[in-house]
N, C-alpha and C positions, 0 to 999 in steps of 0.2 A: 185560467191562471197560468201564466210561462213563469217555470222555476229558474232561478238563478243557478248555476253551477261554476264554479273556480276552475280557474283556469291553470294551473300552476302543480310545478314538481317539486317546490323547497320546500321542505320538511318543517323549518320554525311557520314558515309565511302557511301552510295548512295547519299544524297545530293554533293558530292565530284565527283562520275563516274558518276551523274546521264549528269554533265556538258560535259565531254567528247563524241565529234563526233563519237569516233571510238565505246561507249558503244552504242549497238540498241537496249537492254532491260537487265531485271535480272530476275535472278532464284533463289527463296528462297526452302526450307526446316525446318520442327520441327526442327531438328539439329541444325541448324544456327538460327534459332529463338530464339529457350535457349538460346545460348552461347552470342544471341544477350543482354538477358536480357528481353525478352517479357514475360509477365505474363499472356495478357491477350488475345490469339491468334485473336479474330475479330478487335478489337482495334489497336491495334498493325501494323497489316497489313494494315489499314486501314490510319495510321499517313505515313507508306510508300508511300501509292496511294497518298497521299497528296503532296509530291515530286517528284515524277515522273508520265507521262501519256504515258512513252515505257512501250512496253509489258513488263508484269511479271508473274509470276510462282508461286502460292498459293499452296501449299500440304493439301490434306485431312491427317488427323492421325486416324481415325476410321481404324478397324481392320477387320471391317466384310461389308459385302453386301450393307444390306438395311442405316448401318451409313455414309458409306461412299457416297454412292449415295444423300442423305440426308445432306450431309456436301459439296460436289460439286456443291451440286444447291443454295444451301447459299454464296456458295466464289464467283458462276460467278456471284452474284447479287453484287457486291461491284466494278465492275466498266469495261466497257467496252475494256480497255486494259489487263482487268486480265484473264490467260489461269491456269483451275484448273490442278493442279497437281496431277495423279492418279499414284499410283504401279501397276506394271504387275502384281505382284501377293501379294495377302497378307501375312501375318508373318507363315502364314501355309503353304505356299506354291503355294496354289490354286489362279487358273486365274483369276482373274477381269474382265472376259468380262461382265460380267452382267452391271457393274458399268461405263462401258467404252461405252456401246451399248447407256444406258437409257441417258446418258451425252450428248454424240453424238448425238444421233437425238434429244436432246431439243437444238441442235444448239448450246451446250455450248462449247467453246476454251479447246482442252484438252492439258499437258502433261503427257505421261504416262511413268514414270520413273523405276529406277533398272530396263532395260532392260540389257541383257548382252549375247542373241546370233538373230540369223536370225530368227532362228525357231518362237518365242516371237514375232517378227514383224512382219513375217506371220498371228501369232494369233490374235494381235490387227488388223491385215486389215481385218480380216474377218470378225471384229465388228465395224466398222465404214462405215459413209456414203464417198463420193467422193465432199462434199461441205465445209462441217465443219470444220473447221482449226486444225491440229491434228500435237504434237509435238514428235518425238518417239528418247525417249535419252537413248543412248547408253552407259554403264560405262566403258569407255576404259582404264582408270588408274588402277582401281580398278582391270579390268581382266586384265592386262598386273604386277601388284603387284603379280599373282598367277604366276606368271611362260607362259602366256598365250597370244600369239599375237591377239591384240584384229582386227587388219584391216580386216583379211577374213569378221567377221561379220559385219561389215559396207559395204563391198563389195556387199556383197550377198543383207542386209538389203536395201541400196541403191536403186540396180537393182528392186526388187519385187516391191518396193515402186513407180516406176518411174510413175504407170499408175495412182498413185494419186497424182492430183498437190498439192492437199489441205494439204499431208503430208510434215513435214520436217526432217532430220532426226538427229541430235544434240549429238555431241563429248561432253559427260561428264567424269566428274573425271579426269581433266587437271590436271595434273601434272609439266609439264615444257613447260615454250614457245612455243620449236620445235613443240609441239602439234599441235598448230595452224597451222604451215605449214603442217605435216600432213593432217589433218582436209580438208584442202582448196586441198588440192592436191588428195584425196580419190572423193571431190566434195560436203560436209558436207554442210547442207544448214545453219546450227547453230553451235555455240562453245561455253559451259559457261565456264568460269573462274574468277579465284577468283581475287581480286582486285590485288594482291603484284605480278602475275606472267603478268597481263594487264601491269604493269607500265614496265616489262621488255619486253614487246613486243612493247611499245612502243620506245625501243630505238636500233631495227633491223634496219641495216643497217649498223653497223662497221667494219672496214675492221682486217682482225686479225694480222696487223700493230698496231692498237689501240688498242685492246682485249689485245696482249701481254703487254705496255704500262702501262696503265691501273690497270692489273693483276699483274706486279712490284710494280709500285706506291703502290699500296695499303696494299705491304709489306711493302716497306721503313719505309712509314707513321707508322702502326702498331710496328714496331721495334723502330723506333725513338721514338714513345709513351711510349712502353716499356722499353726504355733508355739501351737497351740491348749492352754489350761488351764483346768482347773476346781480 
C-alpha cells in the first residue's frame, strides 16, 4: 500500500487535504514556504502543527554541518508527528552523513531529500540505525525532466532497503497522476503530491467511454463561450 502525502505549505489548502482519508501526511520545503508567504519559518510551521497531527516534513535551510545539525534538533522538538527534513548533500555537493548519523541516533524522525540515484541510498543506510524512522525521497520528476528513467533507481533503492523496516522509500516530484500507479506498482511505501494533481486521482476510475465525453463537452462549452462561427 503507497500512502499518499501533500505536498504543500498553505495553511487553508492543508486545512482543506488535511480532512481528506486518502491524505496520511505532508511534505513541506523553504520553496513552498515562501511561495506560502512565511516570514517567520518556527512560527510558521508551527500554525501548521496546529491543523494537523499526520506526519509532516520540516526542511532544515542551513547549508553546512554543525547548522544544520543544530536546526534538526530544533524542528524534532515542535511536535511528535514532525519528521526533520535533511539533503543528501549540501549546496556543495558534499554528503550529509554527519548530519543524518548525529539526528539518527538522537532518535529523531528523519527525511532525507534531493535524493536521485541508489548509490545515495546506499550512503544514507550506512548512516543510520535499524530503529529510527527514516524517510528516503526519491526525485523521480525531476530525473525523468532530464531525459532520464527514474525506476531502475527505486528498483535497486527498494531492494538494499528491504533489510530495514524502519526505512521508507518515497516517489517525489509527481508530476502526473499515473505517478501514483507507478509508485504502488514499483512497491513505494510513500508518494508526495501536490494538492491539484491529488484531486485528479481522486477521480480514477473512468472508463474512456467518459474521458472521450467529457473531453468534447468541454469543447462545445468553450466554443459556445467563445460564440465562435464559421
Amino acid at each position: 500500500m503507497t500512502k499518499i502525502f501533500c505536498d504543500i505549505a498553505d495553511l487553508d489548502l492543508i486545512r482543506k487535504f488535511n480532512k481528506k482519508k486518502l491524505v496520511k501526511g505532508f511534505t513541506t520545503n523553504p520553496s513552498l514556504m515562501r511561495k506560502a508567504g512565511a516570514k517567520n519559518y518556527a512560527k510558521y510551521s508551527k500554525k501548521i502543527l496546529k491543523i494537523t497531527n499526520k506526519p509532516i516534513s520540516f526542511e532544515v535551510f542551513a547549508d553546512d554541518t554543525s547548522n544544520m545539525i543544530f536546526q534538526g534538533r530544533e524542528i524534532s522538538k515542535w511536535g511528535k508527528n514532525v519528521y526533520v527534513k535533511v539533503p543528501v548533500t549540501n549546496s556543495k555537493g558534499k554528503f550529509m552523513g554527519k548530519v543524518i548519523k548525529d539526528l539518527n541516533c538522537r532518535n529523531i524522525k528523519l527525511n532525507i531529500t534531493a535524493v536521485y540515484s541508489s548509490k545515495q541510498t546506499s550512503q544514507i543506510l550506512k548512516n543510520i540505525n535499524k530503529k529510527t524512522k527514516v524517510i528516503i525521497s526519491i526525485f523521480a520528476g525531476r530525473m525523468a525532466d532530464t531525459g532520464i528513467d527514474p525506476i531502475p533507481q527505486f528498483k535497486e533503492s527498494i531492494k538494499i532497503s528491504k533489510k530495514y523496516k524502519n526505512v521508507e522509500i518515497l516517489w517525489a516530484s509527481t508530476r502526473e497522476p499515473y505517478n501514483f500507479i507507478q509508485a504502488k506498482n514499483l512497491g513505494c511505501h510513500l508518494i508526495t503530491i501536490p494538492p491539484s494533481i491529488i484531486e485528479k486521482i481522486e477521480n480514477f476510475g473512468k472508463s474512456f467511454k467518459q474521458l472521450t465525453i467529457d473531453t468534447v463537452n468541454g469543447f462545445v462549452i468553450d466554443s459556445r463561450k467563445s460564440k465562435f462561427n464559421i
